[in-house]
C-alpha positions as CSV (number, residue, x, y, z in Angstrom):
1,X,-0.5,-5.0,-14.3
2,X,2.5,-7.4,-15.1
3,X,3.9,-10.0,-12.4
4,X,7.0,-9.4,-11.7
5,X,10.1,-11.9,-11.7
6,X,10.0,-11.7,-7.6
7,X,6.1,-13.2,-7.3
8,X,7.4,-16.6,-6.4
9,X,10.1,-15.6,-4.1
10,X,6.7,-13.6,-2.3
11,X,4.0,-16.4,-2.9
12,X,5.2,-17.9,0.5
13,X,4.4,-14.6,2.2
14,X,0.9,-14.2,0.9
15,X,3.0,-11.0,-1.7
16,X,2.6,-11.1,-4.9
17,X,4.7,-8.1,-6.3
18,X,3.2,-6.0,-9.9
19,X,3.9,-3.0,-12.1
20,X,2.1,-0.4,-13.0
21,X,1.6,2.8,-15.4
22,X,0.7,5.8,-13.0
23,X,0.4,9.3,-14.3
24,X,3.2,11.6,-13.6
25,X,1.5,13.8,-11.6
26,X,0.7,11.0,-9.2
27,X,3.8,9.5,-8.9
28,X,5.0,13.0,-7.9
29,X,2.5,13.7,-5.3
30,X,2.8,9.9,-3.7
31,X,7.0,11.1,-3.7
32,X,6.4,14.5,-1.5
33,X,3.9,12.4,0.6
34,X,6.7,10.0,1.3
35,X,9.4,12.5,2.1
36,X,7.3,14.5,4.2
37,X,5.9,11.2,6.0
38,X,9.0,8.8,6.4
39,X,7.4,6.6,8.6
40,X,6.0,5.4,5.0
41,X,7.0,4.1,1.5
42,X,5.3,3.1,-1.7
43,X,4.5,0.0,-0.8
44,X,2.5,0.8,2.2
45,X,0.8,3.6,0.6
46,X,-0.3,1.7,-2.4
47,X,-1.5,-1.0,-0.3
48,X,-3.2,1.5,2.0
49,X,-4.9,3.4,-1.0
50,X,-6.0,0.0,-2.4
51,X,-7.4,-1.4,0.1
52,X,-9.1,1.8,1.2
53,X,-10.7,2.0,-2.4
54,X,-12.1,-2.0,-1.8
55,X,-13.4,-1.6,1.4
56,X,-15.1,1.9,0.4
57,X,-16.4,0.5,-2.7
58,X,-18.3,-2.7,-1.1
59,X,-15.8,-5.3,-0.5
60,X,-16.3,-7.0,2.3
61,X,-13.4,-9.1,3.1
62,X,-11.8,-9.2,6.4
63,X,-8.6,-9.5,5.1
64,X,-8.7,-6.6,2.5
65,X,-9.9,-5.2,5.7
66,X,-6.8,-5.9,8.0
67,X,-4.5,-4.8,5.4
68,X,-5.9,-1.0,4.8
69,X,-5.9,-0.5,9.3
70,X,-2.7,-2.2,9.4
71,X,-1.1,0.3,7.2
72,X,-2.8,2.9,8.2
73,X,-2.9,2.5,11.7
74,X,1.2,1.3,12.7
75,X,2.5,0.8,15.8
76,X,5.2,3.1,14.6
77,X,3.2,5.4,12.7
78,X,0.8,6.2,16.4
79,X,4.5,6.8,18.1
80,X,5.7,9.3,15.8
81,X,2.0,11.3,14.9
82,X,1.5,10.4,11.6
């Protein structure tokens, strides 16, 4: 994971932004997710699916906590079904 050039402009908001290698494949598969499910985007879904893999795996943090319901769980996501 690399910082990128943005982290400060986010350090305010709590964000701090990062790139990643992913494997083809999963890029692909997070893409049709996203086009089939517009309500959301990479960001969400990488936060959801990191956050997921914390709680699941022992971390107990209510923070890490707030962010994997949050994303899952959006106002606008309940209004629209998905």
């Amino acid at each position: 994971m690399q910082k990128g050039s943005d982290s400060d402009a986010h350090a305010e908001d709590g964000l701090i932004s990062f790139q990643a290698e992913m494997p083809a494949p999963l890029q692909e598969a997070m893409t049709r997710f996203i086009e089939c499910h517009p309500n959301w985007d990479q960001y969400r879904l990488v936060q959801a699916a990191l956050a997921g893999f914390l709680v699941q795996n022992g971390i107990e943090s209510r923070e890490i906590t707030r962010v994997y319901v949050g994303n899952m769980f959006r106002r606008e996501s309940l209004l629209h079904g998905v």
